[in-house]
C-alpha positions, 0 to 999 in steps of 0.5 A: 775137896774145897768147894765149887765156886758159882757165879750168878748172873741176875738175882731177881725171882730165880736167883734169889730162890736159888741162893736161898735154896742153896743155903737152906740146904747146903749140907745136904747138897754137899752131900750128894755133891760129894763138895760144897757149893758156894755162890762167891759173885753176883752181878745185877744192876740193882746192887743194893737189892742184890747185897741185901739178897746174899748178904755181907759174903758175897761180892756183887758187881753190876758188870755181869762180864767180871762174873764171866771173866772171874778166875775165882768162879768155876761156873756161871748160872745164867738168869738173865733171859732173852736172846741178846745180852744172854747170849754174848755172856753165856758164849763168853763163860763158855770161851773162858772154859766155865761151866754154864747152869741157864733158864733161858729155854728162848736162848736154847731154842733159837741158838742152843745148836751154837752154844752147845757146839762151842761147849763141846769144843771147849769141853764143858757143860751146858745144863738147863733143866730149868728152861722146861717145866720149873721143878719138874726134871723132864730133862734129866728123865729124857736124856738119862731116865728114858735113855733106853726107849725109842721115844714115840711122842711128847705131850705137854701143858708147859705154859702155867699163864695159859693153863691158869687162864683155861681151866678159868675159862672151864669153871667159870664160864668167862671169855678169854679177855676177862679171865686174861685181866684176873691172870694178870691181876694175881700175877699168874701173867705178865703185864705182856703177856704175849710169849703166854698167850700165842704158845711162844713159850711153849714152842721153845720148851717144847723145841728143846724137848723135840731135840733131846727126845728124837737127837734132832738139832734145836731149830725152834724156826720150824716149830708150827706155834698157835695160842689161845687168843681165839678161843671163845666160853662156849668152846670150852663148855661145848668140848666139856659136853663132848667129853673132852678139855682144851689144853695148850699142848706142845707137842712133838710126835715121830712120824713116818716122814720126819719129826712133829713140833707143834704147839696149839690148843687141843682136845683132849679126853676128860679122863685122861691124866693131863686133861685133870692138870688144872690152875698153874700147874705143869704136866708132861705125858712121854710116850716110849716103846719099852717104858710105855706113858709115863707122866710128869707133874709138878709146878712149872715155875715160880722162885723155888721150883725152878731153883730146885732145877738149876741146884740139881745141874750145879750138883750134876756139874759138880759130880763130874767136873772134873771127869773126861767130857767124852763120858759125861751126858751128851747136852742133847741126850745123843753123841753129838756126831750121831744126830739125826737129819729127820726134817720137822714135819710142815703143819700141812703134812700133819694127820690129825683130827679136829674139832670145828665150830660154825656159827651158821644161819639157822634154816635149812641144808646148812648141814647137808652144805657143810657136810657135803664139802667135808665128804668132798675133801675125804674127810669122815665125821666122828659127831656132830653137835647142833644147838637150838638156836634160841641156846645160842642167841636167844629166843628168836635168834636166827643163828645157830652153832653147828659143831663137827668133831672129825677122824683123823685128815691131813691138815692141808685137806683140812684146811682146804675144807675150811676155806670152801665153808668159810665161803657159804654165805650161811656161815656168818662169822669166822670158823674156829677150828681146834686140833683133837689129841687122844693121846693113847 
């Protein structure tokens, strides 16, 4: 079969590793491919950077819309990112009957229910397995590996800039600003690194996981999403003492009222697996009733990792390219007119349990108070952990740290709870409280 001819859209990190990639290893792909492979058009507004990228034998334009609009390209890799440009592009390869390849999981999570309409209609693919944890085909295992189970929950360190800066924080004993400043000096973090640092971008992989796992719609709008900004060294070392890690998580879960989507910081217990995932590396821990847990590792971005992810969907598209789109793999793993109406779970209704720091004035009945008002809520304790306050402020300090692990409560109890002691006036700065997940 003569070859199938890809257009690329942005040659920056990604596409550069996923042209070199493809050249390094082209007679391999086509091997499994059962016909080549070829990269034909790239569009990139640097066209000087990107003709020395692919060479003299592949034209490169500065207007993506000629990729799009091309006869000669059977399908459009998406690298642009964001939720403008892309967007409009990504509708308009699909109008034109293309195939689309996209690491754009911001795209997907926001308007992935449109676009994956449109290319139902249109009968073409949609493939995205580098949007979620680079290299590692948490895509391809949900929607075909696992596609017998009845999926229980997700769990995931899906964000390396957040993971890098965490497992820092654990073995140097550093706040979160100065570790943040090192990340952003070796590169592990964008000079903004907001979309990192607050679990935006956790929320939209996990958004994207929640839908293909449950066959609910991608509706990221519902998502509960919490970063890392406002933790603190001595949480780190004070959950080390504990037996537990903190991990950005996102997690979705199904519950007997609807489906949980949420991201945010957890304790996790030290001997679990995903507790040891450490520096910038990626895990996800899925959970189903015939298979049991299951765990994927690897390298979460970066030029060939993520390549590696969008050669595997040019490979699948080109295995079935020609085949009758009522038999390919539905984009979100379910028939699109068999999706589910299960609500996402408000952050309120969510049943968790909890870790709670206070800084409390050191002298007497504090902990009675404290304890007295989670005893009102209906809220049992697991431990507390005080510390001597010449541990905390020094010798003569008149401050101590007071620490409550908690059993499982619904979060607007919780949250509750935490109003009635933030008000004592011996709780003297603002209390950090962070979810416990045992994953078992």
């Amino acid at each position: 079969m003569s070859p199938i001819r890809v257009g690329l859209l942005g040659i920056g990190t990604v596409g550069s590793g996923t042209y070199n990639v493809l050249q390094r290893n082209q007679e391999e792909i086509r091997r499994r491919a059962g016909r080549g492979i070829e990269i034909t058009m790239v569009a990139d507004l640097d066209v000087a950077r990107a003709k020395a990228a692919v060479g003299a034998g592949v034209q490169v334009v500065d207007d993506a819309r000629k990729v799009v609009t091309s006869p000669d390209v059977d399908i459009v890799i998406e690298l642009i990112g964001g939720y403008g440009i892309a967007k409009q592009l990504v509708l308009e390869a699909i109008e034109a009957g293309k195939h689309v390849v996209t690491a754009n999981k911001a795209l997907l999570a926001v308007h992935g229910t449109e676009i994956f309409a449109a290319a139902h209609r249109k009968g073409v693919m949609v493939a995205f397995e580098a949007a979620v944890a680079g290299g590692i085909p948490i895509i391809k295992a949900l929607r075909e590996g696992l596609t017998a189970n009845s999926i229980q929950w997700i769990a995931g360190i899906i964000n390396g800039t957040t993971n890098f800066i965490l497992s820092e924080m654990r073995d140097k004993g550093l706040d979160f600003d100065v570790v943040l400043k090192e990340a952003q000096r070796l590169g592990y973090a964008e000079a903004d690194p907001t979309f990192d640092i607050e679990g935006v971008d956790a929320g939209h992989k996990v958004t994207l996981m929640s839908a293909i796992a449950f066959g609910i719609p991608v509706q990221f709008d519902k998502a509960y999403v919490e970063g890392i900004t406002g933790l603190a060294a001595q949480d780190i070392r004070y959950a080390e003492q504990l037996g537990y890690r903190i991990k950005l998580l996102g997690i979705t879960k199904r519950a007997a009222n609807g489906i949980e989507l949420r991201v945010h910081p957890s304790l996790v217990p030290a001997k679990r697996l995903i507790a040891n995932v450490e520096g910038a590396m990626n895990a996800v821990v899925v959970q189903g009733d015939a298979v049991g847990t299951t765990l994927y590792y690897g390298k979460g971005a970066g030029s060939e990792p993520t390549a590696s992810a969008v050669i595997a969907d040019l490979v699948d598209i080109a295995r079935l390219h020609t085949a009758d789109p009522e038999h390919r793999v539905p984009h979100l793993a379910f028939q699109p007119d068999a999706m589910s109406d299960l609500p996402v779970v408000p952050m309120s209704d969510v049943v968790t349990s909890y870790y709670l720091r206070l800084k409390v004035a050191d002298e007497a009945g504090v902990l009675a108070k404290v304890t007295g008002i989670l005893a009102a809520a209906g809220i049992s304790i697991d431990a507390v952990l005080q510390r001597e306050a010449d541990e905390v402020g020094g010798e003569g300090s008149t401050h101590t740290d007071l620490i409550i692990l908690t059993h499982d409560c619904q979060e607007a109890k919780m949250n509750n709870a935490l109003a009635q002691m933030q008000a004592l006036p011996t709780v003297l700065a603002p209390i950090t409280r962070i979810r416990k997940e045992e994953l078992a």
